[in-house]
C-alpha positions in Angstrom: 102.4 179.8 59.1 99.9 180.7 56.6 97.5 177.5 55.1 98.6 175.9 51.8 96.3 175.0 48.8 97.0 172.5 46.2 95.3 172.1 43.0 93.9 168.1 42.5 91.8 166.5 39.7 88.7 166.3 40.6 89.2 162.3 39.2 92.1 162.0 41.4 90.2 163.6 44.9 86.9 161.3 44.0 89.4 158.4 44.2 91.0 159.7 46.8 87.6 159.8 48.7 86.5 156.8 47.4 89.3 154.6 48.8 89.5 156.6 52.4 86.0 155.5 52.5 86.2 151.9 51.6 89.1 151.9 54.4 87.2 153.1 57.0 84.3 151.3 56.1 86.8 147.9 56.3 88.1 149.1 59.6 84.6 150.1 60.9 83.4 145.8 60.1 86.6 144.2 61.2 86.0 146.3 64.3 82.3 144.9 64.6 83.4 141.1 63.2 85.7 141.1 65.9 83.5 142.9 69.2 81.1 140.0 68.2 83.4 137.1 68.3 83.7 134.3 70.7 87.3 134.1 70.6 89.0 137.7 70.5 91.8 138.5 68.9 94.6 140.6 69.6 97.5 141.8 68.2 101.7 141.9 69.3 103.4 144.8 69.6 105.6 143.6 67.1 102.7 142.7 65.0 101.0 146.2 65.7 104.5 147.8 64.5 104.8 145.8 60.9 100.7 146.5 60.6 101.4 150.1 60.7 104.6 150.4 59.4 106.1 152.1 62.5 109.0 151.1 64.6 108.9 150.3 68.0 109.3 153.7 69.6 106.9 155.3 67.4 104.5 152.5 68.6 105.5 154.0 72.4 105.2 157.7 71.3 101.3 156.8 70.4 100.7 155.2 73.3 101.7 158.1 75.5 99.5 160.1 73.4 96.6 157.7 73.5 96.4 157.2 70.1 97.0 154.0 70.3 95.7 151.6 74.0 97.9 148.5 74.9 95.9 145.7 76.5 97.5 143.2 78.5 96.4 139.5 77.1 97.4 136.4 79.0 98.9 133.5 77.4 
């Protein structure tokens, strides 16, 4: 299958790469905000799913690929 190219404003790719940044630069703090925390924080699966907008099977499929790591949490 041979590559496609598309044609984007430059406007539109700076804010393209503008926001990717900003949202990995949020994930990289919340990620640190939350390793340094007395009381951690974790999500459902059910919560997981409705964060990323993906259904439970989905949620299952990424697991299996290691994309996403389940951690058991009592109480």
């Amino acid at each position: 299958m041979p590559d496609k190219y598309y044609l984007v404003e430059s406007g539109a790719l700076e804010k393209l790469l503008r926001t990717h940044f900003m949202l990995t630069q949020s994930t990289l703090l919340f990620e640190h905000l939350l390793s340094h925390s007395d009381r951690p924080m974790f999500l459902s699966a059910r919560k997981v799913c409705e964060v990323l907008g993906m259904d439970c099977h989905q949620l299952e499929q990424c697991r299996k690929k290691r994309m996403i790591r389940a951690r058991a949490v009592n109480g």
